[in-house]
C-alpha positions as CSV (number, residue, x, y, z in Angstrom):
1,X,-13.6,12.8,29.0
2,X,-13.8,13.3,25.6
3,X,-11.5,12.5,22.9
4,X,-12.1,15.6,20.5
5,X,-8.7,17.8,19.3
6,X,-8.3,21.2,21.7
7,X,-8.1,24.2,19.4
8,X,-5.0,26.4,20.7
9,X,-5.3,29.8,20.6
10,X,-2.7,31.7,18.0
11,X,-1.2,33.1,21.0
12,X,-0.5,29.9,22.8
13,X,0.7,28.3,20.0
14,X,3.1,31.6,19.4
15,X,4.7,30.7,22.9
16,X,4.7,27.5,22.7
17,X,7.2,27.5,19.5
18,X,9.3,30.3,21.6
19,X,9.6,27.6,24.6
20,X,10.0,24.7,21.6
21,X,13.2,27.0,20.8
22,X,14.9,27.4,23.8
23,X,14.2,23.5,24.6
24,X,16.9,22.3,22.6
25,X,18.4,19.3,24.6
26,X,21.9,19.0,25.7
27,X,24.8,21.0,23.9
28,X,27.8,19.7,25.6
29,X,29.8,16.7,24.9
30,X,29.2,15.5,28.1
31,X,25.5,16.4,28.2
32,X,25.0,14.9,25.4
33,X,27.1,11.5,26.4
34,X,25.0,12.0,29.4
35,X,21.5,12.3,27.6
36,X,22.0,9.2,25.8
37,X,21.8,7.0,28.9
38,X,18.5,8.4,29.7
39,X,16.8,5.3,28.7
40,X,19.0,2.7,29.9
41,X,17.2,-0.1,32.4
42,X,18.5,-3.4,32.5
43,X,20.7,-3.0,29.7
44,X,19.5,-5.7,27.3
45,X,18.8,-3.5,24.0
46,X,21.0,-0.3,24.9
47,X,23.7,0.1,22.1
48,X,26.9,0.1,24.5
49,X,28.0,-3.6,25.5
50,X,30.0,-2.5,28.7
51,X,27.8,0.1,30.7
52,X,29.3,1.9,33.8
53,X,30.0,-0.4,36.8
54,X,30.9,-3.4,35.0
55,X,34.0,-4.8,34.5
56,X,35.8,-4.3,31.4
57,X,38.3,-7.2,32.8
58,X,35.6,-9.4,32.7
59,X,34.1,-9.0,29.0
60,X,37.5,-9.2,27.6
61,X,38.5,-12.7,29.5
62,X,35.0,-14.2,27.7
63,X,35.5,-12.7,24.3
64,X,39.2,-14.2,25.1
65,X,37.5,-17.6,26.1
66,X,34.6,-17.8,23.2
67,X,37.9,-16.7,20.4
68,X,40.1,-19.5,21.8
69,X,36.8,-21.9,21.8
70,X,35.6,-21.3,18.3
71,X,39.1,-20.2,16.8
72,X,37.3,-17.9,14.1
73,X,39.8,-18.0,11.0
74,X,38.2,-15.2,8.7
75,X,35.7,-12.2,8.6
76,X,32.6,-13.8,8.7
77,X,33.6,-16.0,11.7
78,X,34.7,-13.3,13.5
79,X,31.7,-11.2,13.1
80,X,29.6,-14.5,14.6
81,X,31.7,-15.0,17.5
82,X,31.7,-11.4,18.2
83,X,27.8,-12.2,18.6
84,X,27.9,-14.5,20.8
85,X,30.1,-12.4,22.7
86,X,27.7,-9.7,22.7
87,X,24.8,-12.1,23.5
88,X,26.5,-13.7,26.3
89,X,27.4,-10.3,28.0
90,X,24.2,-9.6,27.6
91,X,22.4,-12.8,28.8
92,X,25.0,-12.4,31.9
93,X,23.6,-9.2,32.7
94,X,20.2,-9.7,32.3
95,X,20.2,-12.6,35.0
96,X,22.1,-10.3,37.1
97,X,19.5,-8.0,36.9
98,X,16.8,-11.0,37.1
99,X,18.2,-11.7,40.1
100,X,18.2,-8.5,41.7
101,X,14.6,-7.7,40.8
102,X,13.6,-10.9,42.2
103,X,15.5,-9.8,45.6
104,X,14.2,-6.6,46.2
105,X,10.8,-8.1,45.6
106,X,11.7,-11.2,48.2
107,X,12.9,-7.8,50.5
108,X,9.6,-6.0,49.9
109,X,7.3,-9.0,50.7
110,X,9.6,-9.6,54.0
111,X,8.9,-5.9,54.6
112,X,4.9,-6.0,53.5
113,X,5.3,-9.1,56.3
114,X,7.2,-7.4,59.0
115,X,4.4,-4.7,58.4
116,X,1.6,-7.1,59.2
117,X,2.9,-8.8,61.8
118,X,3.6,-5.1,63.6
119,X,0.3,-4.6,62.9
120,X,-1.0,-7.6,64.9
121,X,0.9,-6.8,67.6
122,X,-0.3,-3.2,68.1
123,X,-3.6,-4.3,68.0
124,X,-4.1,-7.6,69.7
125,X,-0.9,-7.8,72.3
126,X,-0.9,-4.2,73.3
């Protein structure tokens, strides 16, 4: 295949901008709120530190733990603590997620297994 440009016809490109105008992402609020989450995956680098599902309980009882542990006593201090905070959420997370990746791959190989051994028995003790 090769890697030269394709020339687009002055028509094409004509409808093309027309379609690039009427593609102009989500309008709403809502949409918008909703459009943002698009890329979220495991959570680590997304800009919100509680995502949907987890328990906003929970953050606040370690930020509550982490302040009474490093008693921050101006604006600096506070700003650190409030990354570790954020890192710890976040490292908390990521093993959760670590942990379920690993599981549905330990599920998948029992089910590539059950597979084969279904297999074996179709062939050889039917």
């Amino acid at each position: 295949m090769s890697v030269e440009s394709k020339q687009v016809s002055a028509k094409q490109l004509r409808a093309n901008r027309r379609n690039a105008q009427r593609s102009t992402g989500p309008r709403t609020d809502a949409g918008k709120a909703r459009s943002a989450k698009n890329a979220v995956t495991h959570g680590t680098f997304c800009a919100d530190l509680l995502l949907p599902g987890e328990d906003e309980a929970e953050l606040r009882e370690l930020r509550r733990g982490i302040y009474l542990s490093f008693s921050p006593q101006d604006f600096m201090e506070r700003e650190l603590v409030d990354r570790i905070v954020t890192a710890q959420w976040r490292l908390r997370r990521l093993r959760g997620s670590e942990t379920e990746v690993l599981r549905v791959r330990s599920y998948g190989d029992v089910q590539a297994t059950a597979r084969q051994v279904d297999g074996f028995v179709e062939r050889y003790l039917q």
